[in-house]
C-alpha atoms as a printed R data frame, in Angstrom:
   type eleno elety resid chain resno       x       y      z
1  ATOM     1    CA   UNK     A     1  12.176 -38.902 46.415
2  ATOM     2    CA   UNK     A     2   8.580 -40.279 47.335
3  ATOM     3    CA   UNK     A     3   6.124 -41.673 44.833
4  ATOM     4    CA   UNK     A     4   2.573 -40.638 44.832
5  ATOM     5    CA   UNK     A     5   0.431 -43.534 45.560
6  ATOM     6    CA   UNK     A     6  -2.259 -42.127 43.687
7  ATOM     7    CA   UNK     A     7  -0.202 -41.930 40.176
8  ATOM     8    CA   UNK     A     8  -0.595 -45.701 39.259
9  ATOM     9    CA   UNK     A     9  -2.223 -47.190 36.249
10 ATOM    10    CA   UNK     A    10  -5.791 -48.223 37.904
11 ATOM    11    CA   UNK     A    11  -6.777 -44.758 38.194
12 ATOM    12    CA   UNK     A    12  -6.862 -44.285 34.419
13 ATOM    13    CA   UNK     A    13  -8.870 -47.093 34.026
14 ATOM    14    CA   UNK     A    14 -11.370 -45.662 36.868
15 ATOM    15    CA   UNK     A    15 -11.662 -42.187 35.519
16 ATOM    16    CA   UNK     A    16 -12.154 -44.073 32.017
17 ATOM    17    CA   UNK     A    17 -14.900 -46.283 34.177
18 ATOM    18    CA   UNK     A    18 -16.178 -43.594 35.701
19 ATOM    19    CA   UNK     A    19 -16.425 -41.376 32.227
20 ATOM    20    CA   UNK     A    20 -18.532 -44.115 30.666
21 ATOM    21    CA   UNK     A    21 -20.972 -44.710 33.497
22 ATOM    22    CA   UNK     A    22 -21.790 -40.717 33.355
23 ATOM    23    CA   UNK     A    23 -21.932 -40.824 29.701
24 ATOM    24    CA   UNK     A    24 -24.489 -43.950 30.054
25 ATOM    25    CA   UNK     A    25 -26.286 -42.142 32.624
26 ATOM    26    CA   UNK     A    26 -26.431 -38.922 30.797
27 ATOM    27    CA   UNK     A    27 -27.831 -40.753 27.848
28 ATOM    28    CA   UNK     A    28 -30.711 -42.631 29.812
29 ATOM    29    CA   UNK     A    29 -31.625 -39.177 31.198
30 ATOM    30    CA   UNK     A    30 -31.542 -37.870 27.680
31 ATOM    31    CA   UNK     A    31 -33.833 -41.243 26.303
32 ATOM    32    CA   UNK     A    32 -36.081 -41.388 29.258
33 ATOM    33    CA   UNK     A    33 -38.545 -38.823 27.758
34 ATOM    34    CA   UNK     A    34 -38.331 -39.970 24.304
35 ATOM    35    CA   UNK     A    35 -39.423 -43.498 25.055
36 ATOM    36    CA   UNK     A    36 -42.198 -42.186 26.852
37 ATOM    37    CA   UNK     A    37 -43.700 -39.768 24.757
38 ATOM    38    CA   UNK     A    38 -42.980 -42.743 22.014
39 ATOM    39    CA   UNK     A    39 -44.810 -45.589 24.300
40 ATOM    40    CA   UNK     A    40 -48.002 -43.116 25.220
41 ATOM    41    CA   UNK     A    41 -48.266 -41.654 21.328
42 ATOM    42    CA   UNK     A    42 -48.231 -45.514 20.491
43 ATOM    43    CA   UNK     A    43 -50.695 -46.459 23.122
44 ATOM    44    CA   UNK     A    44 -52.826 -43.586 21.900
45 ATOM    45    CA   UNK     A    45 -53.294 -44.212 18.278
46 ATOM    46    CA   UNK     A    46 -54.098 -47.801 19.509
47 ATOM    47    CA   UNK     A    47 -56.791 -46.954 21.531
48 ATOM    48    CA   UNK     A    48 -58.067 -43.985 18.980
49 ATOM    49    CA   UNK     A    49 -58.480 -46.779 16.376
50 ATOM    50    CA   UNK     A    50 -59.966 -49.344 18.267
51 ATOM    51    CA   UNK     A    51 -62.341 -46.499 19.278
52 ATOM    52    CA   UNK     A    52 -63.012 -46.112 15.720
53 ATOM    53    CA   UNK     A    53 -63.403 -50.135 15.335
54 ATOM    54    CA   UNK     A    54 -66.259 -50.094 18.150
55 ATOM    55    CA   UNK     A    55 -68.134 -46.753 16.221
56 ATOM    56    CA   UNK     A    56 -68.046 -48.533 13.090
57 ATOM    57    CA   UNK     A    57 -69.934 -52.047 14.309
58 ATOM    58    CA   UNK     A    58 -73.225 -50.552 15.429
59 ATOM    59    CA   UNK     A    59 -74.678 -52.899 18.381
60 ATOM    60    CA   UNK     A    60 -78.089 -52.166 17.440
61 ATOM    61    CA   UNK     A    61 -77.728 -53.770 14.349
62 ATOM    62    CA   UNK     A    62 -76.086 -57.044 16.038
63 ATOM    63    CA   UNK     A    63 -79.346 -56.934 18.635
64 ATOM    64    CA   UNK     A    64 -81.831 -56.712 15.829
65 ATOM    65    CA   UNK     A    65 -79.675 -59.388 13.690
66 ATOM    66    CA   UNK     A    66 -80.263 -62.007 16.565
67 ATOM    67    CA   UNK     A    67 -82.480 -64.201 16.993
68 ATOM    68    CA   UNK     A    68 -84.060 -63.345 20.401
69 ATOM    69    CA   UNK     A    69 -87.418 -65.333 20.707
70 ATOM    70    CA   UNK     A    70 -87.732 -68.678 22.613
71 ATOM    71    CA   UNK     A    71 -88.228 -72.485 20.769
72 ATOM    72    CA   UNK     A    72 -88.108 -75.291 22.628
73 ATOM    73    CA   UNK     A    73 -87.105 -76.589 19.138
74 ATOM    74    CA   UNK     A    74 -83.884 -75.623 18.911
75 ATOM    75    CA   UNK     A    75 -82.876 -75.302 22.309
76 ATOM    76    CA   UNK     A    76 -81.955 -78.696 24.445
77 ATOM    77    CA   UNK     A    77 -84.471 -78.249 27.703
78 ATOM    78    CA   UNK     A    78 -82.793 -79.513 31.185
79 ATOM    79    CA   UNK     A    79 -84.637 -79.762 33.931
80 ATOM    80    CA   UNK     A    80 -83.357 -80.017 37.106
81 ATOM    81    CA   UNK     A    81 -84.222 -80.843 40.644
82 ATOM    82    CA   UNK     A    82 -83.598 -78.680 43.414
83 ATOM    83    CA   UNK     A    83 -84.125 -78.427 47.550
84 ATOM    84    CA   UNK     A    84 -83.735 -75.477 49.311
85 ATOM    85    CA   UNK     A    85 -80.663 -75.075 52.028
86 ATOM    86    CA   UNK     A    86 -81.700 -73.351 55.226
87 ATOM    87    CA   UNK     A    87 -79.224 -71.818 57.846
């Protein structure tokens, strides 16, 4: 009688192989969406609240808060030669 050359012991260990990698695969397909809608829910409370950071701090305020008029007093003058470049 003949043997089968298929009916060793490696092709256990590939259908066993081959199981896993489909399970794997099955259960990246099954993440995929669920770390997305994680990533953009997390990326969208970041950017809601540092919304809310920028309403909060009123520019105007900051503009009127500065000091905006010119002193020579305070401010180190440098003056500085120049010559014009022609093509």
């Amino acid at each position: 009688m003949m043997q089968m050359s298929f009916l060793n012991k490696d092709i256990f260990r590939n259908i066993a192989i081959l199981g896993i990698v489909i399970l794997a695969a099955l259960l990246f397909i099954k993440l995929i969406p669920v770390i997305i809608i994680g990533g953009l829910a997390i990326w969208g409370v970041s950017k809601i609240s540092k919304m809310k950071k920028v309403k909060k701090k009123d520019p105007i305020d900051d503009f009127n808060k500065e000091d905006t008029t010119f002193s020579s007093d305070k401010d180190t003058i440098i003056d500085v030669d120049y010559t014009e470049v022609r093509r």
